[in-house]
Steps between C-alpha positions, in 0.01 A plus 500: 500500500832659684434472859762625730529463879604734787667401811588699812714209637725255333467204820306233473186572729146403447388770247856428351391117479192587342644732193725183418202270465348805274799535308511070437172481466445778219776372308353133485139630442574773292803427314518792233501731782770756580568493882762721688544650816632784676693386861696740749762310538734214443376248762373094424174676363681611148642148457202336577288719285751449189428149527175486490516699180492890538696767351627674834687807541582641813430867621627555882338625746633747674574428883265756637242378279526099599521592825181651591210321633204582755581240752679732710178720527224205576703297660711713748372476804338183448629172689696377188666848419890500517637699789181648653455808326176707523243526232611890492846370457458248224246814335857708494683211342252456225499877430847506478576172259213631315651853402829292433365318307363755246761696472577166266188439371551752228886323302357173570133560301718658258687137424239306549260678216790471291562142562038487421512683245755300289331156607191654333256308664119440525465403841701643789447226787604632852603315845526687811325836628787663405548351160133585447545870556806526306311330183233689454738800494766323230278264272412736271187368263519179599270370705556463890411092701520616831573165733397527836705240776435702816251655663472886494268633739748484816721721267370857469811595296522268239087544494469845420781470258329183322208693473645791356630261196215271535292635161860418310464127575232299226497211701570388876566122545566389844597160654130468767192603504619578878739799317241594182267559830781721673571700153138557417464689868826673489495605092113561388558699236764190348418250277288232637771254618527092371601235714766310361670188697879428500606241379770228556731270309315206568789267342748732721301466815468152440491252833711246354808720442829591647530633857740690692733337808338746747708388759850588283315814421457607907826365608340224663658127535248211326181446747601164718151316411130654349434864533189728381644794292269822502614808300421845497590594170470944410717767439578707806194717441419620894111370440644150432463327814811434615496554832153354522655167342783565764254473795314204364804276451596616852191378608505160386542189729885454484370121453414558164732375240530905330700653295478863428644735197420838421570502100558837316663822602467884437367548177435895460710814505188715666649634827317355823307250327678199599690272761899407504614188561663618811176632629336169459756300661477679776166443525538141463801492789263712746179266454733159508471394174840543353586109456125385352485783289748576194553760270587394170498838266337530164453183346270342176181499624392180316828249651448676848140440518501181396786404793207623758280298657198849571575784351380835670339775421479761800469872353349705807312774212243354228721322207419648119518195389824289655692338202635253812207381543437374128848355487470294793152358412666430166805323640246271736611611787266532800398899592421730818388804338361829645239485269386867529487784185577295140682237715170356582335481129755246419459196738236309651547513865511174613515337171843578325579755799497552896432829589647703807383870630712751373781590792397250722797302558334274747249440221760373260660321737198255540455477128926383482439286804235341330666441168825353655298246687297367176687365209192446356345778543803660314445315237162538410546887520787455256273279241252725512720840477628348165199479334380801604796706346469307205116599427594863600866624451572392145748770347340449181148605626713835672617507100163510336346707750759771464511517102159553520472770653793629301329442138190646669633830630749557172 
């Protein structure tokens, strides 16, 4: 079996995440296996994906082509949309990135079946709306794995273009039954979709590791006695939480011992999609929070989790699945989740999870106040969060799951 990859983005985000464990896992489970992958760049995807054992070659994509992205269109207008355009406005945008970008579309299909084409593979497995799209039009007779990580009903773009490909992909996996629900409404002509679970490292993620110096990270002096550290670890995705996490800290009792990061930083090149760090500091300075709350940049999720005390979880939109969430269960550490969309299938509330309304920063304010105050309470969360990730985010489950599907499509 030759099984090649395609990538629209060569960061390290959750989908990202995900094709690494696919890549490891295939190789251990399925050793005589020829894996490879197409990226669009040079960026800490290719070196990652080289190490975990495929053949990767690198066809850029063109500016115009990276670029575009529907947030401007459902989001402008919208309390989280950057600079307060109107829906008509952010419509515009959209039209115009999207006629940029296929005045592209055209050299870059041209490299890319060439780069297929010699790889001469069976299965052609896709990540990203985009990357799905542009597959079905350059694998030539091999068959298509469409992977769905994000919802696609709120896009009516990327919909009608799925669905115009859709009867070119043999199999859909996707990684909830909260998205195979979403792609069954919005494709229903596709193939019926399979849920397939991310998985984690559970020996990277492990709780007894390494963990980062926060403080040294933030700029920050060592604490004076005890403190509570909470994290908001994400990308600078605009449906993150970030300013929701802002508010909560800010409404914490300035008796509690707390110390608060915000871990990560933009991820994505799709205009409008995300914050800066400037924005977010300002934030922080207007609501009071500058000196409990630190920003430490991108960071190993594993050694930053495990320097937390509650790790959070605050997307305002239903999560696909929320790879954060199965790391910090597997490092121990004690979650506030908005358990709504995928997000919710993997914890039990209460259990190996607290729970906090979506957007309600008063909400997760209660939950943190609650957590900082009970050490014990903490810990039990933590216990149980382990075991939970180890029954269901095994990478070599992912593994097996995936190269079945392969050997029954091919």
């Amino acid at each position: 079996m030759r099984v090649l990859f395609l990538s629209v983005s060569d960061e390290l985000g959750g989908s990202e995440m995900a094709l690494l464990d696919m890549i490891a896992g295939l190789k251990r489970v399925r050793p005589s296996w020829t894996i490879g992958a197409v990226l669009p760049g040079r960026g800490p995807l290719l070196a990652r994906a080289e190490a975990a054992g495929a053949d990767c070659t690198v066809v850029t994509l063109p500016a115009p082509l990276a670029r575009v992205g529907e947030f401007a269109s459902f989001a402008a207008g919208s309390s989280g949309a950057p600079g307060g355009r109107s829906r008509a406005a952010g419509r515009a945008m959209l039209a115009g990135r999207l006629l940029a970008a296929a005045t592209v579309v055209p050299s870059y299909l041209s490299r890319l079946r060439k780069v297929v084409g010699a790889f001469r593979p069976s299965i052609v497995h896709t990540n990203g709306f985009k990357a799905h799209v542009l597959g079905a039009r350059a694998c030539g007779g091999a068959r298509l794995v469409w992977h769905m990580h994000e919802y696609i009903s709120d896009r009516k773009v990327s919909r009608r273009l799925l669905a115009a490909h859709a009867g070119r992909a043999s199999a859909i996996l996707a990684n909830s039954a909260s998205v195979a629900t979403d792609v069954r409404q919005a494709l229903p002509g596709a193939a019926a979709p399979q849920v397939v679970y991310n998985a984690v490292d559970l020996t990277s993620f492990d709780p007894g590791g390494p963990a980062e110096d926060l403080d040294s990270r933030a700029g920050w002096s060592p604490a004076n006695g005890p403190v509570v550290r909470i994290g908001l670890v994400a990308t600078f995705a605009r449906w993150k939480g970030h300013e929701v996490f802002l508010r909560a800290i800010a409404s914490l009792p300035a008796s509690l011992p707390v110390r608060a990061y915000i871990i990560g930083g933009p991820l994505y090149a799709t205009a409008g999609s995300q914050y800066g760090l400037d924005e977010l500091t300002r934030v922080a300075a207007a609501l009071g929070v500058s000196d409990r709350v630190g920003f430490t940049g991108y960071l190993p999720a594993a050694s930053a989790m495990r320097a937390l005390d509650v790790v959070v979880h605050a997307s305002t939109r239903p999560e696909p699945f929320g790879l954060v969430i199965a790391e910090a269960m597997a490092c121990g550490r004690a979650l506030v989740t908005s358990a709504t969309g995928g997000a919710g299938e993997l914890i039990e509330a209460g259990v190996d999870a607290l729970t906090h309304t979506p957007g309600d920063s008063s909400d997760l304010a209660r939950q943190l106040a609650r957590l900082a105050g009970d050490a014990a309470l903490r810990g039990s969360l933590g216990a149980h969060a382990r075991a939970s990730a180890e029954r269901r985010f095994d990478s070599t489950r992912l593994a097996h799951e995936i190269a079945q599907v392969y050997e029954r499509i091919a």
